[in-house]
PDB file of N, CA, C and O in Angstrom:
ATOM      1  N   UNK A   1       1.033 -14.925   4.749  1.00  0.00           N
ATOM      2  CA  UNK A   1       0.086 -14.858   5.854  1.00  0.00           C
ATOM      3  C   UNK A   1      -0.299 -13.413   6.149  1.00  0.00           C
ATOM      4  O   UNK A   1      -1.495 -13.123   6.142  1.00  0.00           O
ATOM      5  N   UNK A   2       0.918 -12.181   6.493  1.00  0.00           N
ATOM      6  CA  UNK A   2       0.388 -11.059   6.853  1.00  0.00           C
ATOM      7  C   UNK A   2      -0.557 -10.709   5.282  1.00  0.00           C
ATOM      8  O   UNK A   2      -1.726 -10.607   5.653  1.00  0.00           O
ATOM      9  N   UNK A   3      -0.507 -10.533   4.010  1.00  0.00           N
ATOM     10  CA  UNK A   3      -1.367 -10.475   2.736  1.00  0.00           C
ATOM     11  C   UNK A   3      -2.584 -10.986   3.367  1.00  0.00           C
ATOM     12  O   UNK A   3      -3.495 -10.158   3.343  1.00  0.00           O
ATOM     13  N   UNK A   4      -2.939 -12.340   4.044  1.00  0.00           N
ATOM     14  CA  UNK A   4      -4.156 -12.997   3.443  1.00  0.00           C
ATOM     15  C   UNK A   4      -4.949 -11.450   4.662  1.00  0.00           C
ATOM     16  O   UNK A   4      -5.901 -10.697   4.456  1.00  0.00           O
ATOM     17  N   UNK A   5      -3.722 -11.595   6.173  1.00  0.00           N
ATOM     18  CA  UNK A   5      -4.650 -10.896   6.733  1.00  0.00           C
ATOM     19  C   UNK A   5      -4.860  -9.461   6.475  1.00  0.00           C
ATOM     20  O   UNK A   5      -5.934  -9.039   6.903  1.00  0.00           O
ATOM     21  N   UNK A   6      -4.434  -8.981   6.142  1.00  0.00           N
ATOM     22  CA  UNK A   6      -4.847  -7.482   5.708  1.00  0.00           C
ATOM     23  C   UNK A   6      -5.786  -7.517   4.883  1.00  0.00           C
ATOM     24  O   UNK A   6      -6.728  -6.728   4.964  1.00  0.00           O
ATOM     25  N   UNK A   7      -5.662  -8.769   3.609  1.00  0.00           N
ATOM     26  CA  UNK A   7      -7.205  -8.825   2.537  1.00  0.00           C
ATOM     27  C   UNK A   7      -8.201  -8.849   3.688  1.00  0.00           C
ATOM     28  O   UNK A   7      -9.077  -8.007   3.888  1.00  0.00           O
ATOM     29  N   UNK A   8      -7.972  -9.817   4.338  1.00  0.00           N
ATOM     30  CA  UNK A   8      -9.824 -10.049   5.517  1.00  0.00           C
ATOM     31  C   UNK A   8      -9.654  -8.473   6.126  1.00  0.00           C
ATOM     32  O   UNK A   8     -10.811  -8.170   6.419  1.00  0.00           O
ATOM     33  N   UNK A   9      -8.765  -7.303   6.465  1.00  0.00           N
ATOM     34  CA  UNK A   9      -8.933  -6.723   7.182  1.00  0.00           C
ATOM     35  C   UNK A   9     -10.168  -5.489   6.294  1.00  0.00           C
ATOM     36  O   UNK A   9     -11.318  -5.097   6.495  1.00  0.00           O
ATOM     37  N   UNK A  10      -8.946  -5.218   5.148  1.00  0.00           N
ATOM     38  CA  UNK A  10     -10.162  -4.683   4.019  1.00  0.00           C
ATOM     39  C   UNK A  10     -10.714  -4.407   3.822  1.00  0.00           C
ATOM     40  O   UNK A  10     -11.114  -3.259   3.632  1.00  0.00           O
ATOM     41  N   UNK A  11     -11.363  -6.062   3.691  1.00  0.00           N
ATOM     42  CA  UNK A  11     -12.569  -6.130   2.712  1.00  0.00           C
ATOM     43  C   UNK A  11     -13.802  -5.412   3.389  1.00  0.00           C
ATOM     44  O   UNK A  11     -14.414  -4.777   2.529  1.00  0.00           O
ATOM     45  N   UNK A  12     -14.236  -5.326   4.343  1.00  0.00           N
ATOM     46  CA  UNK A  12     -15.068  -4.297   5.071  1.00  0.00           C
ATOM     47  C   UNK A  12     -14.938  -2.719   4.606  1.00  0.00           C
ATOM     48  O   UNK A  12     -15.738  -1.794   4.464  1.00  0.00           O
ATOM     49  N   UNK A  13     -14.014  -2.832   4.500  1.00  0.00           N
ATOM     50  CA  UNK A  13     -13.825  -0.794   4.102  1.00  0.00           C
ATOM     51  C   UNK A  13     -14.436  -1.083   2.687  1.00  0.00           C
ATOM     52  O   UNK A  13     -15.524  -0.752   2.216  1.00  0.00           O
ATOM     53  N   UNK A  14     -13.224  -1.925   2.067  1.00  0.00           N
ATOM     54  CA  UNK A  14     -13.916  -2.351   0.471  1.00  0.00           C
ATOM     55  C   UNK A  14     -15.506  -1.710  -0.060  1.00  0.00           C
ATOM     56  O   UNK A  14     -15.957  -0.918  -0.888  1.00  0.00           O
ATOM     57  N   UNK A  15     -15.964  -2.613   0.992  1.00  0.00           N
ATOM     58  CA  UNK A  15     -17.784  -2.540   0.939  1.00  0.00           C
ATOM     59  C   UNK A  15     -18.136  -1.132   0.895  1.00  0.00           C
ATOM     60  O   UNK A  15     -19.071  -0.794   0.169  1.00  0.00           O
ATOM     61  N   UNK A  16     -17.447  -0.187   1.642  1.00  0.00           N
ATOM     62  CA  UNK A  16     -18.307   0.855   1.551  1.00  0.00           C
ATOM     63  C   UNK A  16     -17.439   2.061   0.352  1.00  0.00           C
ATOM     64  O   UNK A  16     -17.742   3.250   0.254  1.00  0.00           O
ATOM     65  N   UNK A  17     -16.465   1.435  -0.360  1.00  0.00           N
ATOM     66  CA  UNK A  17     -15.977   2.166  -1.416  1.00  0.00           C
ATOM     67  C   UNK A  17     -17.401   2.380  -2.174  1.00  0.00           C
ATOM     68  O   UNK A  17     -18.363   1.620  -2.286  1.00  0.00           O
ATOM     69  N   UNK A  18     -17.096   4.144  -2.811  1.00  0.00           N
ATOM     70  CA  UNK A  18     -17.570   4.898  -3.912  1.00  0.00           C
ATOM     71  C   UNK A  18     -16.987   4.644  -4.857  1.00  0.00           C
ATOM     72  O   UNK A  18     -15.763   4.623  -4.731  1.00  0.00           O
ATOM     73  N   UNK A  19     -17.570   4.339  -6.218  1.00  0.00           N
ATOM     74  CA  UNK A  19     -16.178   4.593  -7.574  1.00  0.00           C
ATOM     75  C   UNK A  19     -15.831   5.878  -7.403  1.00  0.00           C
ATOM     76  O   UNK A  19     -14.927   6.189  -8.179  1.00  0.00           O
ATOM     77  N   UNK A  20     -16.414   7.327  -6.242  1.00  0.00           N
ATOM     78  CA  UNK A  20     -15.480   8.744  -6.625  1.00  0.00           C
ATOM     79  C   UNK A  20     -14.103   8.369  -5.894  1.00  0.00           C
ATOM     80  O   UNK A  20     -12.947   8.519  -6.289  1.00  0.00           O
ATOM     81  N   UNK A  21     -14.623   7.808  -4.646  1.00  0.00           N
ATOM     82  CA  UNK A  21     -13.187   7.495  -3.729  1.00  0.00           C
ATOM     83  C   UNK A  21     -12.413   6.268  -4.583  1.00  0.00           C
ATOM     84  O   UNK A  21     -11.487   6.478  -5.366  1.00  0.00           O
ATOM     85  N   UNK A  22     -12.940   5.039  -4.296  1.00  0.00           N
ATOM     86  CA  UNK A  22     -12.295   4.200  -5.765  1.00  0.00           C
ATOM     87  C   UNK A  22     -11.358   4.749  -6.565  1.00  0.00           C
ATOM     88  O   UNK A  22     -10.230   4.258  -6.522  1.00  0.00           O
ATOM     89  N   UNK A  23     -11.625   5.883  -7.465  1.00  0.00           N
ATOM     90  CA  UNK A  23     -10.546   6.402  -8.534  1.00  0.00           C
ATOM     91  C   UNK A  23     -10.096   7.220  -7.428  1.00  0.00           C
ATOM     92  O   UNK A  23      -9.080   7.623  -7.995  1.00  0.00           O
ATOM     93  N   UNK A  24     -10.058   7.711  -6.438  1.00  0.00           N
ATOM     94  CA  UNK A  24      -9.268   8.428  -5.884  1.00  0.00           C
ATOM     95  C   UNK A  24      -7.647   7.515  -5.097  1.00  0.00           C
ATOM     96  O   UNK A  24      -6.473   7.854  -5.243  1.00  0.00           O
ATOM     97  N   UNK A  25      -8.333   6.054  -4.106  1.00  0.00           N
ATOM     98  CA  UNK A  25      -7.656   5.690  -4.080  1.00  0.00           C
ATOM     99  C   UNK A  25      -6.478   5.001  -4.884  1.00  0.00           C
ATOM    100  O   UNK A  25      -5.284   4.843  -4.629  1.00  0.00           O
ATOM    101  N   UNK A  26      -7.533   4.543  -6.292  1.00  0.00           N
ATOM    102  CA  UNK A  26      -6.263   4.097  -7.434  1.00  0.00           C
ATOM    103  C   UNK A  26      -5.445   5.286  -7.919  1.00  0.00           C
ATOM    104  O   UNK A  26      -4.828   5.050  -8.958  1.00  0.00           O
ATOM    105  N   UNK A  27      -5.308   6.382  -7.466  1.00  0.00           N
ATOM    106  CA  UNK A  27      -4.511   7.209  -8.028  1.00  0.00           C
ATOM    107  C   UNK A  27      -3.665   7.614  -6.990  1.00  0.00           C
ATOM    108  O   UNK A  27      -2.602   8.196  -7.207  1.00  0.00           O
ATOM    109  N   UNK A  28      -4.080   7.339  -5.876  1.00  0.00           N
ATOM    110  CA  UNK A  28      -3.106   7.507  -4.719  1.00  0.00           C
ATOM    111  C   UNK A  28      -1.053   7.142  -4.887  1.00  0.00           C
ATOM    112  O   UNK A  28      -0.518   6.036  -4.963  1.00  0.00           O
ATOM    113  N   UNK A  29      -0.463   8.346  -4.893  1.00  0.00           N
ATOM    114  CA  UNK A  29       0.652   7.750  -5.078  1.00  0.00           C
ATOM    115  C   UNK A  29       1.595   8.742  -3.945  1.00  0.00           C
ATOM    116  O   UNK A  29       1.267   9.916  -3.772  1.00  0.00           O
ATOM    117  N   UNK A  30       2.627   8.218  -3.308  1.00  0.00           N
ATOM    118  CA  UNK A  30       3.684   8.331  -2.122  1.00  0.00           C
ATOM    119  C   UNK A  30       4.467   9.686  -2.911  1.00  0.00           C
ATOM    120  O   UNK A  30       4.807   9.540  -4.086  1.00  0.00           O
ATOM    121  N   UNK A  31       4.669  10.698  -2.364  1.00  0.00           N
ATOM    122  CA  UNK A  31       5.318  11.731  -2.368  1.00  0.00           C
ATOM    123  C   UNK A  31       6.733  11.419  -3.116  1.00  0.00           C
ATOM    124  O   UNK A  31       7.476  10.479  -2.834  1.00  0.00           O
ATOM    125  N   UNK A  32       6.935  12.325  -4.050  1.00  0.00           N
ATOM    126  CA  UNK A  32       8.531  12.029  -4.543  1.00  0.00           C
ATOM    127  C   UNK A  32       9.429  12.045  -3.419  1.00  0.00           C
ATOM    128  O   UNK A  32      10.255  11.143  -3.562  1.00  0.00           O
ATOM    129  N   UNK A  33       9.590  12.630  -2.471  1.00  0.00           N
ATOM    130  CA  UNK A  33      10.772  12.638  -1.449  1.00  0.00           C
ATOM    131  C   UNK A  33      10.570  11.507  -0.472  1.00  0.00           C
ATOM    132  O   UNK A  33      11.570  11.239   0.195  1.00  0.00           O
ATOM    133  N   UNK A  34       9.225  10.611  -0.190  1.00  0.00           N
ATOM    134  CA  UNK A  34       8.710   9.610   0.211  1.00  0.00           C
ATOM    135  C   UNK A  34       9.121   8.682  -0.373  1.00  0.00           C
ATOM    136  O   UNK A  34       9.312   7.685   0.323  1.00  0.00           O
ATOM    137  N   UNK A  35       9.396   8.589  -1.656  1.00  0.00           N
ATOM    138  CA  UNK A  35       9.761   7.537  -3.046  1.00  0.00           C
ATOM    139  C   UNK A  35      11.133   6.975  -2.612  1.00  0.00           C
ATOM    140  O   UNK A  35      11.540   5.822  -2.472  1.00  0.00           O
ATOM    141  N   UNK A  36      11.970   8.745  -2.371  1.00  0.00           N
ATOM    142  CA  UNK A  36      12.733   9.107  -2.678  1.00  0.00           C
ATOM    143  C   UNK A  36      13.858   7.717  -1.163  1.00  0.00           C
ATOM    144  O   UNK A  36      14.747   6.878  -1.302  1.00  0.00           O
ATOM    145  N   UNK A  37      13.118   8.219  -0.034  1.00  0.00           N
ATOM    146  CA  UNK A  37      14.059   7.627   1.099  1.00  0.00           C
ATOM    147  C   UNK A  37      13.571   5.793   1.197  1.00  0.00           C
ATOM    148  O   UNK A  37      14.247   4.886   1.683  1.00  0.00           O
ATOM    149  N   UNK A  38      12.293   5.708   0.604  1.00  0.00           N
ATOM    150  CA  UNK A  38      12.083   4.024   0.348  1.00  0.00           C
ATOM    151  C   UNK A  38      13.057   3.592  -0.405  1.00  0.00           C
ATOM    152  O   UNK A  38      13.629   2.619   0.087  1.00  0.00           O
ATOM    153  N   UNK A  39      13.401   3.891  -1.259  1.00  0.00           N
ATOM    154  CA  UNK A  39      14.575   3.787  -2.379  1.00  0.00           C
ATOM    155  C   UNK A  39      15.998   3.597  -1.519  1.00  0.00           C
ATOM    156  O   UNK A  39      16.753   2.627  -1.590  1.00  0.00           O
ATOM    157  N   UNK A  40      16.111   4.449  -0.925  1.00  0.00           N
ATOM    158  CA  UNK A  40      17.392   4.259  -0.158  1.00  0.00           C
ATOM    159  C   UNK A  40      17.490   3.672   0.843  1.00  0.00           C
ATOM    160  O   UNK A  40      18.606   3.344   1.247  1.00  0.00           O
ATOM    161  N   UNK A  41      16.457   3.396   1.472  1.00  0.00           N
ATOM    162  CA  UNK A  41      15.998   2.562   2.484  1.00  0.00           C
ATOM    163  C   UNK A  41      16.537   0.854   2.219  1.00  0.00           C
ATOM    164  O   UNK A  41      17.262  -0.003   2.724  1.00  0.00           O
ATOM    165  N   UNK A  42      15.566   1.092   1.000  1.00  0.00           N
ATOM    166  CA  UNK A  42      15.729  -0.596   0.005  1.00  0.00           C
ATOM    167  C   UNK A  42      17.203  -0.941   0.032  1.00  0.00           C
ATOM    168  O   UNK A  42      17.727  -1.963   0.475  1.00  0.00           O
ATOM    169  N   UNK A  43      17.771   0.125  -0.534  1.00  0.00           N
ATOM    170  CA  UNK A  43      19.319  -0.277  -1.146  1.00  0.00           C
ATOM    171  C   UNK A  43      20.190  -0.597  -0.278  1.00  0.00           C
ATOM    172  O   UNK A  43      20.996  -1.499  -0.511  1.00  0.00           O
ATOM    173  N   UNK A  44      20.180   0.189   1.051  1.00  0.00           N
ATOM    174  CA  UNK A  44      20.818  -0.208   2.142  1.00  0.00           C
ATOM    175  C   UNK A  44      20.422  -1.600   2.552  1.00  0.00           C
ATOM    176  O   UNK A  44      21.379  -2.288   2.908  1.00  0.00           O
ATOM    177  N   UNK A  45      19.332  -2.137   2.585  1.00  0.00           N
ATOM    178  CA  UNK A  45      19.116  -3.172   3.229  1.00  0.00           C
ATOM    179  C   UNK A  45      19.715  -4.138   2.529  1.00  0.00           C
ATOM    180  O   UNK A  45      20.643  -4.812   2.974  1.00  0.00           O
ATOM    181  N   UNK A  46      19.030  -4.307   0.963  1.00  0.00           N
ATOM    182  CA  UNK A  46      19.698  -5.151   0.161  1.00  0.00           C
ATOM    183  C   UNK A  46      21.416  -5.532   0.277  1.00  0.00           C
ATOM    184  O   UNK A  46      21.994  -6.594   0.046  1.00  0.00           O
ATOM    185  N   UNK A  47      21.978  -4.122   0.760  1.00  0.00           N
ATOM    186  CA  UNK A  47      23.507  -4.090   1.467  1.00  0.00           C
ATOM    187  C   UNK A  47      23.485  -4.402   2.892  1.00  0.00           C
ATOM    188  O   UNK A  47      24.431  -3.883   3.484  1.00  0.00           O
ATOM    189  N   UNK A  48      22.805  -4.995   3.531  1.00  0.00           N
ATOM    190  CA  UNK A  48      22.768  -5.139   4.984  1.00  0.00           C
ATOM    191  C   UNK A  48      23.213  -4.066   5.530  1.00  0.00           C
ATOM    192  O   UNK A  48      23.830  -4.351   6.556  1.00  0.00           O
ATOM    193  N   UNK A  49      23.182  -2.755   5.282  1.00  0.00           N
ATOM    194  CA  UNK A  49      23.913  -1.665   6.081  1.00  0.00           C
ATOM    195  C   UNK A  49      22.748  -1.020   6.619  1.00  0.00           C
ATOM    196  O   UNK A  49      22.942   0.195   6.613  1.00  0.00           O
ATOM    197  N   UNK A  50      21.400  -1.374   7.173  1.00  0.00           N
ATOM    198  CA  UNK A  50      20.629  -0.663   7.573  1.00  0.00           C
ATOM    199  C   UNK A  50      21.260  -0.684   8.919  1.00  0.00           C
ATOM    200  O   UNK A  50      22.315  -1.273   9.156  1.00  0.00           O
ATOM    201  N   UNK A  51      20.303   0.239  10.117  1.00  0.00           N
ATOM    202  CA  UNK A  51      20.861   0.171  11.461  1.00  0.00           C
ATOM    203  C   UNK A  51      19.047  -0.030  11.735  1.00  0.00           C
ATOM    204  O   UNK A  51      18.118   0.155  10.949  1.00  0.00           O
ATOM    205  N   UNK A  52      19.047  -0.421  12.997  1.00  0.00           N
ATOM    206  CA  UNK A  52      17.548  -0.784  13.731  1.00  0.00           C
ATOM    207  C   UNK A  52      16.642   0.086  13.372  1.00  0.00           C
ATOM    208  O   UNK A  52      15.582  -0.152  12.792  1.00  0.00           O
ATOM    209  N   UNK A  53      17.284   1.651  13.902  1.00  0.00           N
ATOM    210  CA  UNK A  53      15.795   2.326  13.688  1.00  0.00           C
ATOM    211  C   UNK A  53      15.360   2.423  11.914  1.00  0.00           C
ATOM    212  O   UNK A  53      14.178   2.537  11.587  1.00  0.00           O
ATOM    213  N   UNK A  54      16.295   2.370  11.050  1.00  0.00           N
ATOM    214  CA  UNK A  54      16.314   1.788   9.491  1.00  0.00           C
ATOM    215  C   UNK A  54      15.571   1.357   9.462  1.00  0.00           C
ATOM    216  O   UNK A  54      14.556   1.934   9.071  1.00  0.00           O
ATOM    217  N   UNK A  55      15.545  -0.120   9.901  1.00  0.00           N
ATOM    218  CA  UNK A  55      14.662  -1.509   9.413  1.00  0.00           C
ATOM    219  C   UNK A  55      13.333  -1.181  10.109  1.00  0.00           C
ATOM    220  O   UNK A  55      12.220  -1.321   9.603  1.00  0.00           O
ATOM    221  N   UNK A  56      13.638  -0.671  11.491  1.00  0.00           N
ATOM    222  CA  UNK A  56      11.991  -0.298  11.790  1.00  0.00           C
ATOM    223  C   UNK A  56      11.494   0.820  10.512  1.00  0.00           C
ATOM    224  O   UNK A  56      10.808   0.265   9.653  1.00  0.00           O
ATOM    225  N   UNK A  57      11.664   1.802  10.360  1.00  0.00           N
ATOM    226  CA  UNK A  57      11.496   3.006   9.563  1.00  0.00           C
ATOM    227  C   UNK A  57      10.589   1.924   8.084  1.00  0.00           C
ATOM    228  O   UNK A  57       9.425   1.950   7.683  1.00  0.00           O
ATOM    229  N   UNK A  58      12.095   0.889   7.544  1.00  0.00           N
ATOM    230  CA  UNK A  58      11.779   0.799   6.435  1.00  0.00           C
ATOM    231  C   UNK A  58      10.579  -0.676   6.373  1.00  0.00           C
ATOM    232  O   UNK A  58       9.779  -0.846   5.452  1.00  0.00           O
ATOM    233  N   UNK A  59      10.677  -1.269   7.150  1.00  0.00           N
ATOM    234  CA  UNK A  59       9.270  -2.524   7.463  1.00  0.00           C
ATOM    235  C   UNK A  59       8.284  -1.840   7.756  1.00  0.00           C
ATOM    236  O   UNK A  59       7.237  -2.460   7.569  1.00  0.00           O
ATOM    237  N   UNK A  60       8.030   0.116   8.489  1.00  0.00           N
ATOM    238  CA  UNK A  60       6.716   0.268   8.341  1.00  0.00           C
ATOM    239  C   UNK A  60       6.429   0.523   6.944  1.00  0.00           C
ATOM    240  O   UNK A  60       5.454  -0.028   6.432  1.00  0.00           O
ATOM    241  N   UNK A  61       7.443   1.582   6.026  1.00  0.00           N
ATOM    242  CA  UNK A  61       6.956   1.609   4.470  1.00  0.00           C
ATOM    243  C   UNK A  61       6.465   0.129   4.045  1.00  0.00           C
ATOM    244  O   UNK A  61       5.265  -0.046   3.833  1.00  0.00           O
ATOM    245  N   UNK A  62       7.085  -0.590   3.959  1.00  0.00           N
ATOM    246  CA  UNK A  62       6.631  -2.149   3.471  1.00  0.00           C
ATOM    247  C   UNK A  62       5.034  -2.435   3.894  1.00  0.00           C
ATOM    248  O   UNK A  62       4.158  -2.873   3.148  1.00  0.00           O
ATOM    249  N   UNK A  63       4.916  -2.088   5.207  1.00  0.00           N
ATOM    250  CA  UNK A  63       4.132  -2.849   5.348  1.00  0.00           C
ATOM    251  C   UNK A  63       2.378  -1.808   4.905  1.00  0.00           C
ATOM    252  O   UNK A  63       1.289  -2.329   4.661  1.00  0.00           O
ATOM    253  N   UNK A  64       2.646  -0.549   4.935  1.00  0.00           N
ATOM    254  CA  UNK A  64       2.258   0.436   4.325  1.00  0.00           C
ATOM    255  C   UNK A  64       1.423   0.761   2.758  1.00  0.00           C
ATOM    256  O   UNK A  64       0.373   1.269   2.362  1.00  0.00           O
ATOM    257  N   UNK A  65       2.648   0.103   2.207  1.00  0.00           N
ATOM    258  CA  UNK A  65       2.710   0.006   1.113  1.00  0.00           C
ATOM    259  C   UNK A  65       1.871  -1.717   0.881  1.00  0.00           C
ATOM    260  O   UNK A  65       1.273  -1.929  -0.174  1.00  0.00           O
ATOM    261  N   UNK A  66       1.903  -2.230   1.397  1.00  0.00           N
ATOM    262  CA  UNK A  66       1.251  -3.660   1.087  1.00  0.00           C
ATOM    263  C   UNK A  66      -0.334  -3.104   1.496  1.00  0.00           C
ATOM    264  O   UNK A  66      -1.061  -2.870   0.530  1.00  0.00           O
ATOM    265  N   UNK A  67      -0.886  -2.887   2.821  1.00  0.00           N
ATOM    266  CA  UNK A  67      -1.709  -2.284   3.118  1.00  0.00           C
ATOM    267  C   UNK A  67      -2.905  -1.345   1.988  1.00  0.00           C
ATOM    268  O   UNK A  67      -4.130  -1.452   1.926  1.00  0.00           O
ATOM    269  N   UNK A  68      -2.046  -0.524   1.266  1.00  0.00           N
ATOM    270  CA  UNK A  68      -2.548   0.857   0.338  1.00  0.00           C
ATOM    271  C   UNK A  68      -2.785  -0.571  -1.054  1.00  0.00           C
ATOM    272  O   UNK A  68      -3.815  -0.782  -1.695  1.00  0.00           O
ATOM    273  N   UNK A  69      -1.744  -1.162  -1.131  1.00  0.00           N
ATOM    274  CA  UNK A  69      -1.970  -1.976  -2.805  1.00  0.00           C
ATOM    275  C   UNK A  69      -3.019  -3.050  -2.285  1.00  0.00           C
ATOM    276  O   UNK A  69      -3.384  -3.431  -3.397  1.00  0.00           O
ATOM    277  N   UNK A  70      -3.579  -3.620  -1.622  1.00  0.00           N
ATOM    278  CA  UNK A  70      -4.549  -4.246  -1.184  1.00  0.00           C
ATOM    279  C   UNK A  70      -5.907  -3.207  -1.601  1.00  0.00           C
ATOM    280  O   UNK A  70      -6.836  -3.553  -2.331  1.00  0.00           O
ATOM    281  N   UNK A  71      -5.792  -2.195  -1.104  1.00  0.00           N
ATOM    282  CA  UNK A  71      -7.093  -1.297  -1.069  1.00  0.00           C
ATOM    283  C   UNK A  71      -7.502  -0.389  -2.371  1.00  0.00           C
ATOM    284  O   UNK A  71      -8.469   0.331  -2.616  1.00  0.00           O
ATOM    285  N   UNK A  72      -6.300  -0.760  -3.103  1.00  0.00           N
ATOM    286  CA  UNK A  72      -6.334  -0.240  -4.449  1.00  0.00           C
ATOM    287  C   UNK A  72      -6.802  -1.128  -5.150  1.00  0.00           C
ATOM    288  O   UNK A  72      -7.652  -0.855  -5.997  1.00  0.00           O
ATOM    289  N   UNK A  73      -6.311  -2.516  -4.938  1.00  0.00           N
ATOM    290  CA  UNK A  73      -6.925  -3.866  -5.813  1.00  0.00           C
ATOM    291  C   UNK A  73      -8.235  -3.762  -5.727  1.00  0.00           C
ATOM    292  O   UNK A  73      -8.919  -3.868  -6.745  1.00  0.00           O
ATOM    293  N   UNK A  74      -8.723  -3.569  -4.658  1.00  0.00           N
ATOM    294  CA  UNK A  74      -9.960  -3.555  -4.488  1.00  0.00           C
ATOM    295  C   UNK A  74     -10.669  -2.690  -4.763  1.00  0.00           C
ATOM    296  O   UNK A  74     -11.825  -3.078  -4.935  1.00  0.00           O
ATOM    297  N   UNK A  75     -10.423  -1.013  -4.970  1.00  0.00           N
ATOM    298  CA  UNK A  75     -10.872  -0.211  -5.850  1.00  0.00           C
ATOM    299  C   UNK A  75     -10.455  -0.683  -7.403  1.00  0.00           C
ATOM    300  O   UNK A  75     -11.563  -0.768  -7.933  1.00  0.00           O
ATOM    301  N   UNK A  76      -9.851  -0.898  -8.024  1.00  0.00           N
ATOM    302  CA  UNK A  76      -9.683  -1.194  -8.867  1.00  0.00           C
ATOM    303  C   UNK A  76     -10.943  -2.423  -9.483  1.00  0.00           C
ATOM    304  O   UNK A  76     -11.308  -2.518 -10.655  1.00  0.00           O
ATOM    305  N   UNK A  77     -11.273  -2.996  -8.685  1.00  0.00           N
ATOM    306  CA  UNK A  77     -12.263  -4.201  -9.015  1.00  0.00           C
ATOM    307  C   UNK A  77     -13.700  -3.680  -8.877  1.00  0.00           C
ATOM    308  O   UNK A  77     -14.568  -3.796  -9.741  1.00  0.00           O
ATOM    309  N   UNK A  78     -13.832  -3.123  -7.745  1.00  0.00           N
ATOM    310  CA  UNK A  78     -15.373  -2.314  -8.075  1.00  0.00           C
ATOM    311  C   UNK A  78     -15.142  -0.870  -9.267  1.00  0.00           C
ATOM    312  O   UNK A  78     -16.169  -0.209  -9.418  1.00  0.00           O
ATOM    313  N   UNK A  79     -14.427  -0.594  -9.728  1.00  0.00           N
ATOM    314  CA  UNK A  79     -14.172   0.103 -10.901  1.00  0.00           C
ATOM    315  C   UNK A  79     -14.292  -0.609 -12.228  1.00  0.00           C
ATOM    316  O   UNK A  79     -14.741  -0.121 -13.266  1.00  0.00           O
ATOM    317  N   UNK A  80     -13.643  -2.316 -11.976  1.00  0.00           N
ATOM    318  CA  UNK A  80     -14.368  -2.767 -13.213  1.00  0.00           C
ATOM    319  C   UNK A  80     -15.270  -3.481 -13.182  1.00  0.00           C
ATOM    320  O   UNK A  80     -15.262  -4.471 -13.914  1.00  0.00           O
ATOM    321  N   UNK A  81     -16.396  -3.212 -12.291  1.00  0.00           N
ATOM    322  CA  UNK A  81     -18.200  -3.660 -12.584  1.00  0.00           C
ATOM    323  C   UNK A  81     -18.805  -2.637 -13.336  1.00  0.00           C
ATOM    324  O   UNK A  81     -18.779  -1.406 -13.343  1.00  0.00           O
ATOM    325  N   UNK A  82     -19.518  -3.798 -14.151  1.00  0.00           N
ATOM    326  CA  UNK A  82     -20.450  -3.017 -14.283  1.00  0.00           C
ATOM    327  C   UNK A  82     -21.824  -1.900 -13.411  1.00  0.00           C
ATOM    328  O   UNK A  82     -22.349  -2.112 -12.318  1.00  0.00           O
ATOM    329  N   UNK A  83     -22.052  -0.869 -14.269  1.00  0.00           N
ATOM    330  CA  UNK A  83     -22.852   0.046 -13.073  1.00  0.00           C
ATOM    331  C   UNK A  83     -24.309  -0.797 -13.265  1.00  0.00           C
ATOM    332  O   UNK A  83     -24.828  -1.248 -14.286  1.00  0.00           O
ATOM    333  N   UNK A  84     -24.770  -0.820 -11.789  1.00  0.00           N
ATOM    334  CA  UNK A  84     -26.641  -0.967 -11.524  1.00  0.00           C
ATOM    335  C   UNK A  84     -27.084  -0.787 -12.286  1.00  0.00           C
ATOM    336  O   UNK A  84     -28.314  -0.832 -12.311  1.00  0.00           O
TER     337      UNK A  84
END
């Protein structure tokens, strides 16, 4: 359910993607030291040893990260049309 709604949220920005921004957003990638505490974030949880402000911290990456791969799909798709 939160997926379908973020696609409807989108698809409006979608519309006004450039293929310059397009390849910009498909290349968009999270800082190694950003990588770095999602990673540990993950592992703790998977161990239930997060603490609150954790799970808050690590459900905004999640949800972040779902957000950005939505908007990439969608650059990614006006990248493979053909041009006018």
């Amino acid at each position: 359910m939160e997926t379908a709604t973020l696609e409807r949220m989108v698809e409006p920005v979608s519309r006004c993607l450039t293929p310059e921004v397009a390849r910009q957003i498909v290349a968009l990638r999270a800082e190694p030291e950003l990588e770095q505490r999602v990673e540990e974030l993950a592992c703790k949880a998977d161990n239930g040893q997060l603490t609150e402000a954790e799970r808050d911290e690590y459900e905004s990456y999640v949800r972040a990260s779902k957000f950005i791969s939505i908007l990439q799909s969608k650059a990614r798709a006006l990248l493979s049309r053909p041009l006018p």
